[in-house]
N, C-alpha and C positions, 0 to 999 in steps of 0.2 A: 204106336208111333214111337218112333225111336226120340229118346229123352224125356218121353213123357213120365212125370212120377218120379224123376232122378231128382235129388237134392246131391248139390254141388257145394261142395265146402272150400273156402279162398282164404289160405292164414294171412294174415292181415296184423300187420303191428299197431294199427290202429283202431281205435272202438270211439261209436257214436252214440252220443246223447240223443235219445229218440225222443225227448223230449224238449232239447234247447237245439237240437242241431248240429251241437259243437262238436270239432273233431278232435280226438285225446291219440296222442303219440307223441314222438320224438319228432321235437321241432326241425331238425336238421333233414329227417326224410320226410315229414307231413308235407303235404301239397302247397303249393307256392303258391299264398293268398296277394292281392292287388288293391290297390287304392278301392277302385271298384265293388269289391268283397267285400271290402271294411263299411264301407260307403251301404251297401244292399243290408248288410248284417243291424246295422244303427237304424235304419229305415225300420226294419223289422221288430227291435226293441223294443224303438223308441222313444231310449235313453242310454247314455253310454254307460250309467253304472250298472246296466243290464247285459253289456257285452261280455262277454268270456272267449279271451282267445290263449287262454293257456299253452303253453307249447306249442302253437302256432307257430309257420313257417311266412316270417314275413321280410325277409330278408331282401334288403333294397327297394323297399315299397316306400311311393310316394304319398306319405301320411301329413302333410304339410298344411297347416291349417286348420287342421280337423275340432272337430270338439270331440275330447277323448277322456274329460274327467271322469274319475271312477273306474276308469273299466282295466279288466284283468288280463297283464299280457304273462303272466308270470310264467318263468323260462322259457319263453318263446324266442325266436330267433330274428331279434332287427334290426343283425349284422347289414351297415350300409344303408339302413332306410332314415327317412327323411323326416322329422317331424318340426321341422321348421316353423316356429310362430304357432305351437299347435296348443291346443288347452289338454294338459293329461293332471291335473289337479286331482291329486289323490289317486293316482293311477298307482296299479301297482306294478312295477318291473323285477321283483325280484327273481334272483336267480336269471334274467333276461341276458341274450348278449346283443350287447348293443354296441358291438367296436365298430369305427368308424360312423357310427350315427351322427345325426348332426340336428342338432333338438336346440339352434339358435334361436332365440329370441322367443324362447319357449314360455309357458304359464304351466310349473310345476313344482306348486306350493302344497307339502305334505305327502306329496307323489314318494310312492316306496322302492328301491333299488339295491335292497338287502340284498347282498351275495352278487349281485350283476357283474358283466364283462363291460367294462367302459372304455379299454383300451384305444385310444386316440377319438375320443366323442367329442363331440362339438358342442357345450353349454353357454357358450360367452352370453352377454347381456340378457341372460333367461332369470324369471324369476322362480326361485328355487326355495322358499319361505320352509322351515320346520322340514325340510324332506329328509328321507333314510338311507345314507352311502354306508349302514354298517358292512363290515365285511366285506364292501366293494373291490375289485380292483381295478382300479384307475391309475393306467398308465400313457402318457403322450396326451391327454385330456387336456381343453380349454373351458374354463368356468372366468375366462375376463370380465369384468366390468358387471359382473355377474350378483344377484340379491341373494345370499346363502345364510342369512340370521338364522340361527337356533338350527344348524343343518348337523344329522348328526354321522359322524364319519368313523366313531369305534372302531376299532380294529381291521380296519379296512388298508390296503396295500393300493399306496399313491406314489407315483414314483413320474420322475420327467413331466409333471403337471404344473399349468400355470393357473395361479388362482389373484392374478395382477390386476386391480383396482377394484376386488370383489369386496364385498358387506358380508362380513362372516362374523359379524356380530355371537355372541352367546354361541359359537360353532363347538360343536366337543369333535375333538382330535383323541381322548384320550387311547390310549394302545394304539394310535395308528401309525402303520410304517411311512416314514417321509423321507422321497430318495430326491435329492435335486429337484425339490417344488419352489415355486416363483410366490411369494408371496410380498414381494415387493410393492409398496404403494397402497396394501389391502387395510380393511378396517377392520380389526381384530381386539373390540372391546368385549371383554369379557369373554373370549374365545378360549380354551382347554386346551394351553401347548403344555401342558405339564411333563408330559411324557413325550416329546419330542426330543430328538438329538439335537443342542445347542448351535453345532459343530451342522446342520440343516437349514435352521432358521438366522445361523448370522451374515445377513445381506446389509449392510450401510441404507440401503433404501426400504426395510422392514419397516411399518410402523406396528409396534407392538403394543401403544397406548392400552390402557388398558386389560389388555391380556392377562391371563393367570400361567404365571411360570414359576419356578419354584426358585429359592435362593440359589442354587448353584447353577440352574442358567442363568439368575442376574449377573452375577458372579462372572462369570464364561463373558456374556456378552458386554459386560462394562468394559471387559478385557480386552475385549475385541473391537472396542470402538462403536458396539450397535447402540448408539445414544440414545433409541427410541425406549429402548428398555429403564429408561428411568423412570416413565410414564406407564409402566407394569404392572399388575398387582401381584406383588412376591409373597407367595403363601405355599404354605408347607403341602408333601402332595397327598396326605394324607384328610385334605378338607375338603368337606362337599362342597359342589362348586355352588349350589347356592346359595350357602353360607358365604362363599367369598367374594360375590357379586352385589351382596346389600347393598355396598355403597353406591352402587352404580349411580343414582340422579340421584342429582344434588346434594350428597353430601362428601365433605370431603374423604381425600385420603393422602395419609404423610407418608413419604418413601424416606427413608434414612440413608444419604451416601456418608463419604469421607470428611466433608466441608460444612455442605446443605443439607440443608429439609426440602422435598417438593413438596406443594398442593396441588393436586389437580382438583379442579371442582369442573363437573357437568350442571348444565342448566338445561331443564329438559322444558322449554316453553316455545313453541313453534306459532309462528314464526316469533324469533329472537325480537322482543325492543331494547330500542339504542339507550332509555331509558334505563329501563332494569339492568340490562349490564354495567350500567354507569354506577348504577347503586350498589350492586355485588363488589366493582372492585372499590370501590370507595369504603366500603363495610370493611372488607376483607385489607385494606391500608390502613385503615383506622384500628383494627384488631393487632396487626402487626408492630405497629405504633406504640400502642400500651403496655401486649406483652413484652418487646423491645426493653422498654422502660422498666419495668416492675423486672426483668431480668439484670438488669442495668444496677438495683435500688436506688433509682434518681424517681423518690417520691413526690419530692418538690418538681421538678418537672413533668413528672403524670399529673400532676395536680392542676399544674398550669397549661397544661395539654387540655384534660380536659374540660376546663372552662371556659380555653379561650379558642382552640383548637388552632393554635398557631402553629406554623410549621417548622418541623423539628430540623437542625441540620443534621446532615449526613454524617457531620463530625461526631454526633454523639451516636446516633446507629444507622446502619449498615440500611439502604434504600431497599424497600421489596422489589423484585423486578419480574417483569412478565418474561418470561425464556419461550413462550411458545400457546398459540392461539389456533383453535380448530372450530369454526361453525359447519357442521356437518349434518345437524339439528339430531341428538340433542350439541351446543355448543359445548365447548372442552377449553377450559384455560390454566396454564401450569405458571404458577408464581414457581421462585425461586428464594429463599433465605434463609440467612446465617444461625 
């Protein structure tokens, strides 16, 4: 019978796991997987840190909701698809492209994106805790209002991105290119702009509290009017950044300008009482108070200070003043004096 006994050979760019199923190729020609797929594939698992869809072709697939921690899309293609409010906790995307994605209101705490395509993706109000943009590039991206503490962004190419009322707490920046990012309004304690162009981050609406910049963007930015830069931590770029984050709760730190000394002191006691902060700045005026004095050598007056703890006029030293107040928890309060 005609055919009978032929073995037929079909080159094929793609090869299958005969034992998980999975299909290995170039995401861009692999077959175009479906909500559905994804959906069949997790049924069959399990569990999604059992999924492997590596170089997967999932472009424009509606993955919204899904519970997708754990599982491996790495270099896959999900240009256009939707992960909308979806769980990828610890997912890995690297190398993925995901331009035009839109992964709002995501849960993608520790989720990996090493080397990714993020070109105009959609992260606003996602949590995004510890996760990996090294190497990314992200450009036209929204990470608004967005949770990015401890997010780490190394050498990664970010250019026309808004990262505007985002928590980027402890975030390392360090080598990363920054072309016209919005970081206006953001929370950027103990965040890694060391290596940032000055001449990028001076917005009048920056809050750099806290942040690690080096003397010569204080420099730059006192210049320019970015006032938040007072509240910076100015350290040489040559210090590990956990070294230069010890202080972070509760203890202080002095910035040296032209006039003044800042303190800023964080209170890391959630929620804040109206009590203890009463006691902090009472503490912290009464310290003011004596050093004042013993700078002054008006011993007779420290003395009658503190016995009677009468209050001192203005005319002998200069009042501490509060310039600026943040409960964000932890709180942040910046004295100002002479």
């Amino acid at each position: 019978m005609e055919g009978v006994g032929q073995l037929v050979c079909i080159e094929s760019p793609y090869s299958i796991d005969m034992t998980t199923g999975q299909l290995f190729g170039s995401s861009k020609n692999a077959p175009l997987l479906t909500r559905s797929d994804v959906e069949r594939l997790l049924e069959e698992r399990g569990t999604p840190y059992s999924l492997r869809m590596e170089e997967s072709n999932l472009a424009e697939a509606d993955l919204s909701f899904l519970v997708l921690s754990g599982a491996d899309f790495a270099s896959a293609n999900l240009q256009g698809a939707s992960l909308r409010g979806a769980d990828i906790r610890k997912a890995n995307f690297s190398y993925s492209d995901l331009r035009e994605a839109n992964a709002f209101e995501s849960i993608g705490d520790r989720a990996h994106f090493f080397g990714a395509s993020l070109q105009l993706a959609e992260f606003s109000r996602s949590s995004l805790l510890s996760a990996d943009f090294r190497d990314a590039h992200v450009e036209g991206a929204q990470f608004q209002a967005s949770r990015l503490r401890s997010c780490r962004f190394a050498h990664a190419d970010i250019e026309s991105t808004s990262f505007r009322y985002a928590d980027l707490q402890n975030a390392d920046f360090r080598d990363a290119t920054l072309s016209d990012v919005d970081f206006a309004h953001a929370r950027l304690v103990g965040a890694d702009l060391r290596t940032a162009s000055p001449e990028v981050l001076a917005s009048e609406e920056l809050n750099l509290s806290g942040a690690l910049i080096t003397p010569q963007q204080f420099e730059y930015f006192r210049s320019n009017g970015v006032w938040s830069a007072s509240r910076a931590r100015v350290v040489a770029l040559d210090t590990p950044a956990s070294q230069a984050r010890k202080l972070r709760y509760g203890e202080p730190e002095l910035y040296l300008s032209e006039e003044h000394y800042s303190l800023l002191v964080s209170v890391n006691q959630r929620p804040l009482q109206a009590g203890n902060l009463a006691r902090m700045i009472s503490a912290i005026d009464d310290l003011h108070v004596r050093a004042s004095l013993i700078a002054k050598g008006d011993l007779v007056g420290l003395l009658d200070y503190a016995l009677t703890r009468s209050t001192v006029k203005s005319s002998v030293i200069e009042p501490l003043v509060i310039t600026w107040i943040e409960h964000r928890s932890p709180a942040e309060v910046k004295f100002e004096f002479s």
